[in-house]
N, C-alpha and C positions, 0 to 999 in steps of 0.2 A: 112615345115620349111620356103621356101619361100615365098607362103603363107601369113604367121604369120609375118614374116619379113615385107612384104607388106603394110599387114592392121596396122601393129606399124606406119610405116611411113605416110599413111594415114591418122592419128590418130594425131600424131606429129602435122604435118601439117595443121589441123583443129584446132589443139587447137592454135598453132601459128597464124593463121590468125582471129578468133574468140575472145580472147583471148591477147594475148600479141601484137599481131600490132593492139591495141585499143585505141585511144586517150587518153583515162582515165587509161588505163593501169599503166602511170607512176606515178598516182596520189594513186591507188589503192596498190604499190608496195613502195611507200613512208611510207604510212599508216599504211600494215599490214608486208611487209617484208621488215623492216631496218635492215640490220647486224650487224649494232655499238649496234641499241638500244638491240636487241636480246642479243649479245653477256652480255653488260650493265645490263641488268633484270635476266640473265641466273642462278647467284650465289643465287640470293631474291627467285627467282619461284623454285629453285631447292630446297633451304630449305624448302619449302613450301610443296615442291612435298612429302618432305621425310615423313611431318606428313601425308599426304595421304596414305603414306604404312604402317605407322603403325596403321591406325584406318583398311585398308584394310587387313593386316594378323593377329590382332585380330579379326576382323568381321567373316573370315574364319572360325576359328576354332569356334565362336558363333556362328553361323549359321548354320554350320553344325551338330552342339550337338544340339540346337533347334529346327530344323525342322527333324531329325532322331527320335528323341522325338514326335513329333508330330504326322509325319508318322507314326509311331508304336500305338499311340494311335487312330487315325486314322482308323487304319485297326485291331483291337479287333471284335473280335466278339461276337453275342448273343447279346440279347435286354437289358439285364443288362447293360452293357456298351454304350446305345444312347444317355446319358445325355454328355458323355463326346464326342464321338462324331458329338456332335449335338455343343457344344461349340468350339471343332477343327474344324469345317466346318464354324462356322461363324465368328472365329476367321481368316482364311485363306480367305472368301470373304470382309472383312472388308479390311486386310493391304495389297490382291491384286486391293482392288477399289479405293482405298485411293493413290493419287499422292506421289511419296517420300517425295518431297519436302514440302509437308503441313504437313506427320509425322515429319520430320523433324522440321518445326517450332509448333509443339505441344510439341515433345519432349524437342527440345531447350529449348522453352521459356513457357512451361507450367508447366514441371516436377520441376526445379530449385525454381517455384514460388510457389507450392504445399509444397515443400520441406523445405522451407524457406534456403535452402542452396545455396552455389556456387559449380556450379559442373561444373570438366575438360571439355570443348568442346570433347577433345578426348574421354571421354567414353559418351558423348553424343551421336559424331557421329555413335559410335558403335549401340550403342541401338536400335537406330534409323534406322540404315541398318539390325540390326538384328532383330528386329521387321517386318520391312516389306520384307526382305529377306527368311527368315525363312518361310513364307507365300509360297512363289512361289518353294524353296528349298522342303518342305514338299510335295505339290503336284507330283512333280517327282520322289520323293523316293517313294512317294503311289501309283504311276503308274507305278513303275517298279516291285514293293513286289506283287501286282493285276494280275501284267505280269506275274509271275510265275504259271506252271498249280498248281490246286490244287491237283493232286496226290501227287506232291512232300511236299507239307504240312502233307496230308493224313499219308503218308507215314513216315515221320519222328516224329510224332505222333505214330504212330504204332509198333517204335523202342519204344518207351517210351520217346524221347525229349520233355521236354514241351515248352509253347508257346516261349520263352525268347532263348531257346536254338533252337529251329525248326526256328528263325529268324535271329538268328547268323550264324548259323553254314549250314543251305540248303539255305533260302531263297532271304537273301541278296547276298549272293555272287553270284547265278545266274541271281539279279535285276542290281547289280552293270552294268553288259555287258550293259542292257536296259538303265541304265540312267547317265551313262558320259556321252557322246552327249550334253543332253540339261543339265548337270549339268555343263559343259563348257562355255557353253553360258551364264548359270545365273551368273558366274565366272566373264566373261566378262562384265555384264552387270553392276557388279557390284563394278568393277572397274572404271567404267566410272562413277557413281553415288557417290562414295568415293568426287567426286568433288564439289558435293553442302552441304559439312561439314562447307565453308567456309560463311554461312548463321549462324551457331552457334556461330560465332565472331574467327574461330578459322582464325591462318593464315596458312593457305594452297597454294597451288600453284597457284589455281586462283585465294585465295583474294591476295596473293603477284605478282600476273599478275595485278591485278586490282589497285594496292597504286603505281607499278613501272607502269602503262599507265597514271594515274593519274597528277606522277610528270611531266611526257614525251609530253605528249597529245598525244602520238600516240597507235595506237593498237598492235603494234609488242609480246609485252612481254605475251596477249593473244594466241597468235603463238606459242611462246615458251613453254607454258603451254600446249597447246593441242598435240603441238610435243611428247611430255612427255608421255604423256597418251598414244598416239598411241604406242611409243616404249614399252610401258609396256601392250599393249592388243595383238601386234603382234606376240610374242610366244606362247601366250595361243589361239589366231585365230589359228594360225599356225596348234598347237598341235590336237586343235578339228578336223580340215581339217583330220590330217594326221590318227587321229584315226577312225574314219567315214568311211573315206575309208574302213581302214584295217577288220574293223567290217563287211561292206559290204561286200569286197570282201570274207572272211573266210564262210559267211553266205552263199553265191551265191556259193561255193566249199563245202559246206557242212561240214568244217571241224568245231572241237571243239575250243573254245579258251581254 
């Protein structure tokens, strides 16, 4: 404890003399941390913030019925079925090679023009996370369905389950253990990506960071945006941490979940 006590103050310390007794210090704290402007942008970025969560708890539930979907077909087997897993493999190499942000301005601004129509930013943004989410989503579902031995397929086959039901009722619920972890993570990840929706014209928390720096000249109201995101990734960090462990530790005592 004391210790730990120590090295914080150490720390402190460093960063204080590194850091804040910096010449530029006051010119840097002008810039990115004003309280007036913060407080001033707070109301514009936070409405902003709010369509972030609603293209983020749609994309959820699309993401997750898309790439469960995926996975599944994915993991078919027998050579009858390589045509469609041969299109889910190149389907998942494509929108994990492909940057977000260029599906994103494909989607934006190539579907509407295909379309001849005008369509909501918000179900743009969604598409568009769910297209390339559902990519990296499916993978971890098909690495955890793989994770299971295959007796226990075998074997629920052998009751007479067929495939639909031997994947509901044995094989996911044993993959599920395998892959919250990194389905946490793709969670997080994509949270933080919900933020370049504001490239589809919509106004989000960062293009409303971005018209309140504008009128301001200063960078604060970007601050205020990123605060945001943080407060809303820290539970779900939090949660990954505290599950991980507990997964570890049950493993390493041999006990069942």
């Amino acid at each position: 404890m004391l210790l730990a006590i120590a090295s914080t103050l150490v720390f402190a310390v460093l960063v204080w003399a590194t850091v804040v007794n910096t010449p530029g210090w006051a010119a840097v704290q002008q810039a990115f941390f004003n309280p007036e402007i913060a407080l001033r942008s707070l109301p514009r970025v936070w409405d902003g913030f709010l369509f972030n969560l609603q293209v983020l708890g749609i994309s959820v539930v699309t993401v997750g019925i898309s790439a469960l979907l995926l996975a599944s077909l994915r993991t078919l087997r027998g050579p009858v079925f390589f045509p469609v897993r041969a299109l889910v493999a190149a389907y998942t190499d494509i929108f994990r090679g492909l940057p977000f942000i260029i599906v994103a301005y494909l989607i934006g601004f190539g579907l509407p023009t295909i379309l001849q129509a005008r369509i909501p930013p918000l179900w743009l943004g969604v598409l568009a996370i769910t297209l390339t989410y559902s990519a990296y989503v499916s993978e971890v579902i098909r690495a955890g369905i793989e994770a299971v031995h295959p007796s226990q397929r075998l074997a629920a086959r052998a009751l007479g389950l067929g495939y639909v039901q031997t994947l509901r009722r044995i094989v996911l619920p044993q993959a599920l253990r395998k892959m919250t972890p990194p389905l946490m993570n793709d969670f997080i990840s994509m949270q933080k990506d919900v933020g370049l929706v504001s490239i589809l014209g919509a106004v989000d928390a960062v293009r409303a960071a971005n018209i309140e720096a504008s009128q301001t000249y200063n960078f604060t109201p970007y601050i205020v945006a990123g605060i945001l995101f943080i407060l809303l990734a820290i539970p779900s960090i939090r949660l990954a941490d505290w599950y991980t462990a507990r997964l570890r530790e049950r493993e390493q005592t041999g006990s069942a979940l």
